[in-house]
N, CA, C and O of each residue as an XYZ file, in Angstrom:
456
protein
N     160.958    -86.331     87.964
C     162.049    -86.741     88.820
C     162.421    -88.180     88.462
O     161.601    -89.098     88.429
N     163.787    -88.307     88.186
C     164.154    -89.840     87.954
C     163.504    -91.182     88.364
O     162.840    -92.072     87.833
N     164.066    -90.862     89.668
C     163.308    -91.886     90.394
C     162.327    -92.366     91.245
O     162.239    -93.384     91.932
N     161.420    -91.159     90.998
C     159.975    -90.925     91.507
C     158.739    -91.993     90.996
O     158.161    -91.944     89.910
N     158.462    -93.166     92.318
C     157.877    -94.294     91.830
C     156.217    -93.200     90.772
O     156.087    -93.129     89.550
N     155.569    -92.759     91.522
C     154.633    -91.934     90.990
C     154.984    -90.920     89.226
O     154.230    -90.772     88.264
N     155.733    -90.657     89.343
C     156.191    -89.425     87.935
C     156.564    -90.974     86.960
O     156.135    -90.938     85.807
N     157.324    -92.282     87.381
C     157.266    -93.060     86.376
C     155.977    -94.034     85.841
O     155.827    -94.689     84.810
N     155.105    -93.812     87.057
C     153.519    -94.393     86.395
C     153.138    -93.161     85.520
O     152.944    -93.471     84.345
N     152.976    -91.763     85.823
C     152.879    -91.236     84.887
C     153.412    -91.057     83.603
O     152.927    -90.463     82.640
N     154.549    -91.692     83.730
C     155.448    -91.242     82.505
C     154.891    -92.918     81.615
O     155.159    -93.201     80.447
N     154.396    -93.455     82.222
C     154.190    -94.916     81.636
C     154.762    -95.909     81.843
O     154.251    -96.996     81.574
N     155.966    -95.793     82.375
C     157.243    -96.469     82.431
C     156.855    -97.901     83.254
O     157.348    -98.977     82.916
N     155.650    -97.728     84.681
C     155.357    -98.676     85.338
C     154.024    -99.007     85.069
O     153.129    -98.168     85.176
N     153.844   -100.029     84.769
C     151.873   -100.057     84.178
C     151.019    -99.940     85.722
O     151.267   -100.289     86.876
N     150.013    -99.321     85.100
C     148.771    -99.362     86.553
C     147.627    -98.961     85.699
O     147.631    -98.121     84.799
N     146.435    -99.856     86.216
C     145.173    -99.448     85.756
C     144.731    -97.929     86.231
O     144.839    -97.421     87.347
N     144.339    -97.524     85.336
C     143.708    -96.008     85.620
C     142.120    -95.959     85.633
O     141.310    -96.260     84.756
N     141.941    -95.452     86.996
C     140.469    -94.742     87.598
C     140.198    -94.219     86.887
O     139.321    -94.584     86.103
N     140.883    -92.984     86.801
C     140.603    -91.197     86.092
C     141.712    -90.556     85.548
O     142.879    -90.860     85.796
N     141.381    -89.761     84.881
C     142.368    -89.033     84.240
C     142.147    -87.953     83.513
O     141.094    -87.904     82.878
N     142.969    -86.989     83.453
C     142.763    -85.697     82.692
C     144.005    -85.159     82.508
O     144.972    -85.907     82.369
N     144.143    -83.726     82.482
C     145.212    -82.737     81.839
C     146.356    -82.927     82.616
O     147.503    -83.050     82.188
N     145.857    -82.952     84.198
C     146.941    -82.554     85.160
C     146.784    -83.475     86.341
O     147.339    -83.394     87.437
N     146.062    -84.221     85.977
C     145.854    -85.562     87.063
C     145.717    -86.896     86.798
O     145.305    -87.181     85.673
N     146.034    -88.036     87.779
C     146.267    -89.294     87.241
C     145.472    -89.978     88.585
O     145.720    -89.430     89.659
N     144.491    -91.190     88.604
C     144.013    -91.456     89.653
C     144.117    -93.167     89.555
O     143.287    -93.643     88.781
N     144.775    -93.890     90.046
C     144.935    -95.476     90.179
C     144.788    -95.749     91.977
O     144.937    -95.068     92.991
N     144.463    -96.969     91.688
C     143.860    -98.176     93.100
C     145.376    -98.106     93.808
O     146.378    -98.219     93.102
N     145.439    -97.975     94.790
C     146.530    -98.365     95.913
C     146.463    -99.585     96.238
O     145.546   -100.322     96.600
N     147.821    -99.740     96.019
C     148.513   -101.516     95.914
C     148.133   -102.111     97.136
O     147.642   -103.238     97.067
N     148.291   -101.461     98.485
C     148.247   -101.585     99.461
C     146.893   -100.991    100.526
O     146.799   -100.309    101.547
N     146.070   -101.636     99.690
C     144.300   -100.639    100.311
C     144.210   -101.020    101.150
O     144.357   -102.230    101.324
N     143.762    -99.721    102.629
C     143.247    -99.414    103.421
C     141.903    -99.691    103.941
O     141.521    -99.845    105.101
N     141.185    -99.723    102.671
C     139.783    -99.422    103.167
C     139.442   -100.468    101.293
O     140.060   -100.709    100.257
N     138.211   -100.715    101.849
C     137.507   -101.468    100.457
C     137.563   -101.037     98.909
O     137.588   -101.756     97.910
N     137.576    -99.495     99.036
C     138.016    -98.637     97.853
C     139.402    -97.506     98.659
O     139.378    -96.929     99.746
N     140.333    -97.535     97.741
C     141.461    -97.131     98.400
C     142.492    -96.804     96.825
O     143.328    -97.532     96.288
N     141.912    -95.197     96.373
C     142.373    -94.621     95.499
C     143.167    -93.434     95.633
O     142.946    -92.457     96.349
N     144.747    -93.789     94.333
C     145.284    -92.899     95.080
C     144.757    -91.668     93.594
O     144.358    -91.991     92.475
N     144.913    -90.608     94.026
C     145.248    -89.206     93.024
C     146.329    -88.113     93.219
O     146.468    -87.316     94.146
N     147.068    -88.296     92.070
C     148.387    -87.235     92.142
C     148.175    -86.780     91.077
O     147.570    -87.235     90.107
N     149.008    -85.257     91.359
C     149.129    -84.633     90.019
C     150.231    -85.117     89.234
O     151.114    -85.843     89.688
N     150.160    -84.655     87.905
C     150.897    -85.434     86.614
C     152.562    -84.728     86.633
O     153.657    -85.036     86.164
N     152.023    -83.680     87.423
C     153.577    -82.409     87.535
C     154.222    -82.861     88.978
O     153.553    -82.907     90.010
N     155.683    -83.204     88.898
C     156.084    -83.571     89.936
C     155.729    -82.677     91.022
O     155.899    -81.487     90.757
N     155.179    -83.005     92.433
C     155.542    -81.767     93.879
C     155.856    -82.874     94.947
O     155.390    -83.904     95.433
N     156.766    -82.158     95.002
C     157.429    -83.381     96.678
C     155.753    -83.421     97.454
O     155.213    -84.509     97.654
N     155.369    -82.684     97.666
C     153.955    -83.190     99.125
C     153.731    -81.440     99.214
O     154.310    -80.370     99.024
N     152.524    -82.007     99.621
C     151.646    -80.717    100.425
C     152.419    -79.253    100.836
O     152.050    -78.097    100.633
N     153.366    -79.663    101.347
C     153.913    -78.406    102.164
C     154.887    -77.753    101.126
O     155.491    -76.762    101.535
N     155.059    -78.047    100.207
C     155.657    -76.968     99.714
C     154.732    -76.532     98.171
O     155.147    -76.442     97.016
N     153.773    -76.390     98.569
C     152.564    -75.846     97.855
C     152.732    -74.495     98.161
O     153.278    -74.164     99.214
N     152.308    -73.654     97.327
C     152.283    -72.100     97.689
C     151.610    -71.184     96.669
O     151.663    -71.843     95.630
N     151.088    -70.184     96.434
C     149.818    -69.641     95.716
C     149.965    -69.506     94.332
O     149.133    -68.949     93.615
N     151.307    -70.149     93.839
C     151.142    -70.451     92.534
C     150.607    -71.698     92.029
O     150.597    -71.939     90.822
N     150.081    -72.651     93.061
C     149.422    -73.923     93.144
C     148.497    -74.093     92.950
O     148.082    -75.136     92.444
N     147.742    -73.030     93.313
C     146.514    -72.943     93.515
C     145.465    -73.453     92.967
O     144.547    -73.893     93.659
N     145.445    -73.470     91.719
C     145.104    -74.240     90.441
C     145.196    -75.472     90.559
O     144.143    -76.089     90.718
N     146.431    -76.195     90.521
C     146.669    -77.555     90.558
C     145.926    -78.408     92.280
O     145.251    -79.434     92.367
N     146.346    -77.592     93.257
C     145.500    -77.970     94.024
C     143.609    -78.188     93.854
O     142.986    -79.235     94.031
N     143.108    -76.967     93.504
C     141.918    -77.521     92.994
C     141.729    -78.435     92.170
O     140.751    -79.154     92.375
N     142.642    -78.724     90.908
C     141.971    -79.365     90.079
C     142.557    -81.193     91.032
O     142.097    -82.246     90.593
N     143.090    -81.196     91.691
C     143.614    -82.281     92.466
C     142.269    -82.578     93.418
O     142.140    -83.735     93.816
N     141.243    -81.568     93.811
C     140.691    -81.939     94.922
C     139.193    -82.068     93.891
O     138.352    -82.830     94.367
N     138.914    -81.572     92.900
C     137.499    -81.781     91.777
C     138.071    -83.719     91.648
O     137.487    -84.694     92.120
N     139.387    -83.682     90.832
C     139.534    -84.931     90.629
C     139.585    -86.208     91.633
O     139.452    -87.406     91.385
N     139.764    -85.700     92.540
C     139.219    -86.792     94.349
C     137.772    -86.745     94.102
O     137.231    -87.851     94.126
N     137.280    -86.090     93.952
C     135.791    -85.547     94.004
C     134.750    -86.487     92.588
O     133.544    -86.715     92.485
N     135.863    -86.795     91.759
C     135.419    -87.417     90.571
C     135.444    -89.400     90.676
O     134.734    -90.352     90.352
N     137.019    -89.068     91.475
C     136.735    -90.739     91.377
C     136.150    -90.971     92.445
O     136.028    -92.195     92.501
N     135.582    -90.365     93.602
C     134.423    -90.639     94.991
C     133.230    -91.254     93.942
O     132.484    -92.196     94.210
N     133.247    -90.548     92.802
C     131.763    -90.283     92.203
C     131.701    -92.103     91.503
O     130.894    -93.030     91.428
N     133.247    -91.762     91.078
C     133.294    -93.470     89.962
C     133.356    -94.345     90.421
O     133.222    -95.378     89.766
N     133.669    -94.384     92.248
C     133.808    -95.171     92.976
C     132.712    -95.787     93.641
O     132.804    -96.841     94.271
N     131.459    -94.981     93.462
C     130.285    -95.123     94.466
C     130.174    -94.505     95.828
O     129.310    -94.748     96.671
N     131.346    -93.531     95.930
C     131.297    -93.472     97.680
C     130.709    -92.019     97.535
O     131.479    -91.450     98.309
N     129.898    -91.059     97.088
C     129.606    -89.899     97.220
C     128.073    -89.820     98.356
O     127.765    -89.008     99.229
N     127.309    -91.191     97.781
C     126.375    -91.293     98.411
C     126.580    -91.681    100.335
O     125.963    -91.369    101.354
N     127.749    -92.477    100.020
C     127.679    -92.639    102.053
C     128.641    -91.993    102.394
O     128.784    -91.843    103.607
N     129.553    -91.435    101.554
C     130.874    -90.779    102.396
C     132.023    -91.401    101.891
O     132.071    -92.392    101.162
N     133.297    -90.477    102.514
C     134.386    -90.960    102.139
C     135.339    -90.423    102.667
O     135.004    -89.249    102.825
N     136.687    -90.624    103.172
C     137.762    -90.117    103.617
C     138.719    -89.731    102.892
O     139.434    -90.616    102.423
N     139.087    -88.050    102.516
C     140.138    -87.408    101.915
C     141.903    -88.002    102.720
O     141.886    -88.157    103.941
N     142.487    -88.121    102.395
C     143.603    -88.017    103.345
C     144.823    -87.266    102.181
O     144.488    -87.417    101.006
N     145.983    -86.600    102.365
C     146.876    -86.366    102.354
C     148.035    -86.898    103.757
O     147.943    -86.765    104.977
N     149.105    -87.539    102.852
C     150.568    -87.416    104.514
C     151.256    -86.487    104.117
O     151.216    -86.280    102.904
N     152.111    -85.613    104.950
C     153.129    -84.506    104.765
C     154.236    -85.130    105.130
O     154.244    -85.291    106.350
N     155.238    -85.581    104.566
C     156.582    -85.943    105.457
C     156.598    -87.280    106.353
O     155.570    -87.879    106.671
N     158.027    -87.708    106.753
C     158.128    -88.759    107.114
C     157.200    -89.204    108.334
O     156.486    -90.206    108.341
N     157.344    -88.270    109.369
C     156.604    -88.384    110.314
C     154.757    -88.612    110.695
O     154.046    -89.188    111.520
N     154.580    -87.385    108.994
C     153.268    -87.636    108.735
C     152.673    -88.868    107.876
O     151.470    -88.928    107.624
N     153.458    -89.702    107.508
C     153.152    -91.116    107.213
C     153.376    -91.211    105.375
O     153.086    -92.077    104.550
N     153.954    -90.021    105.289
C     154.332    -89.996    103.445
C     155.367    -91.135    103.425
O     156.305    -91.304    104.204
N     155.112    -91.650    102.693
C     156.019    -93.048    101.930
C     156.154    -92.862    100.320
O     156.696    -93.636     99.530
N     155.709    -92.005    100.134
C     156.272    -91.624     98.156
C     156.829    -90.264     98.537
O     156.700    -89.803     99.671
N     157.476    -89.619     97.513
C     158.038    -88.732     97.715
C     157.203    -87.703     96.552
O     157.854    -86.895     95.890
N     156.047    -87.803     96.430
C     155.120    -87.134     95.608
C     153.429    -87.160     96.149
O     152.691    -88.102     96.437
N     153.220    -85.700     96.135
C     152.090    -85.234     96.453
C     150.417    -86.238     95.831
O     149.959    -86.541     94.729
N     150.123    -86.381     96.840
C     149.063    -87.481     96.236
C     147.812    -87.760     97.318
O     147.920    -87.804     98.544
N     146.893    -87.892     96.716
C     145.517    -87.794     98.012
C     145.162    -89.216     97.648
O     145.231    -89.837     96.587
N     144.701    -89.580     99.044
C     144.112    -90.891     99.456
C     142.715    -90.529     99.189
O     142.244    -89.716     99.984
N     141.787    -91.032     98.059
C     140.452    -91.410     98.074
C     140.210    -92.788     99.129
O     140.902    -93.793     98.967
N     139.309    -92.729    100.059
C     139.191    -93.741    100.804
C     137.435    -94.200    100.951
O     136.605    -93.292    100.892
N     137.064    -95.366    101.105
C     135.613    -95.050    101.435
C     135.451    -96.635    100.808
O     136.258    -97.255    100.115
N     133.842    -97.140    101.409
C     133.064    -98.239    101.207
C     133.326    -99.397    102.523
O     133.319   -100.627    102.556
N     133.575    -98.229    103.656
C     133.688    -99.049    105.499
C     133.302    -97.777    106.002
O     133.926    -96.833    105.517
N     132.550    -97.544    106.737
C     132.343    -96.686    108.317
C     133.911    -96.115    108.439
O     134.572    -97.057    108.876
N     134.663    -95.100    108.256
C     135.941    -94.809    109.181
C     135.776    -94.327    110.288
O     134.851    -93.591    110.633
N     136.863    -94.792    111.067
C     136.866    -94.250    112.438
C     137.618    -92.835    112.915
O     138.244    -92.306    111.997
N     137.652    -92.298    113.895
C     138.407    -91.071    114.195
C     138.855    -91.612    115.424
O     137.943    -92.108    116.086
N     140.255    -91.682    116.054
C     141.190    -90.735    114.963
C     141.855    -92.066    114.221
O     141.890    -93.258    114.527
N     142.447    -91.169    112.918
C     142.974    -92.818    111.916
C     144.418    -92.989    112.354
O     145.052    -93.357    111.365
N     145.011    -92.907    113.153
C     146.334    -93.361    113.439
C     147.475    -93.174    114.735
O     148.577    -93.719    114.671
């Protein structure tokens, strides 16, 4: 997508240090961290967000949730924990217009987060 801040880090166009990486995933530090470690992971194939996922995804969703699962590992947070997050939509607190999971972790989180 043209002007998809996310699809132009993938495309290279905007520099960002990279966590992780593989076939179909891209994992960099959030500009704006939450929490002490505060990584984001999107897939490399544009998807507006979560909700319009559907069982031809299926795939890309897993390999989206191994690769959360990878930088927890590169991050140090597997041993005390860590907070998955996805936002869906405006209301649900999405601010990119591309599907992308919040690696979070290295503070106690609280419930509920918002």
């Amino acid at each position: 997508m043209g002007d998809c801040l996310f699809c132009k880090i993938v495309d290279k166009k905007i520099p960002t240090a990279v966590v992780y990486e593989d076939d179909h995933t891209l994992a960099f530090d959030d500009i704006n961290p939450q929490a002490p470690v505060h990584t984001l992971v999107i897939p490399k194939r544009h998807v507006d967000s979560v909700h319009v996922l559907d069982a031809k995804d299926e795939a890309l969703l897993g390999r989206l949730l191994v690769s959360c699962n990878q930088v927890a590992g590169l991050k140090g947070l597997t041993a005390a924990g860590f907070r998955l997050v996805t936002n869906a939509g405006k209301d649900g607190g999405q601010t990119v217009p591309h599907l992308h999971f919040h690696v979070m972790g290295g503070r106690r989180m609280t419930w509920p987060p918002g």
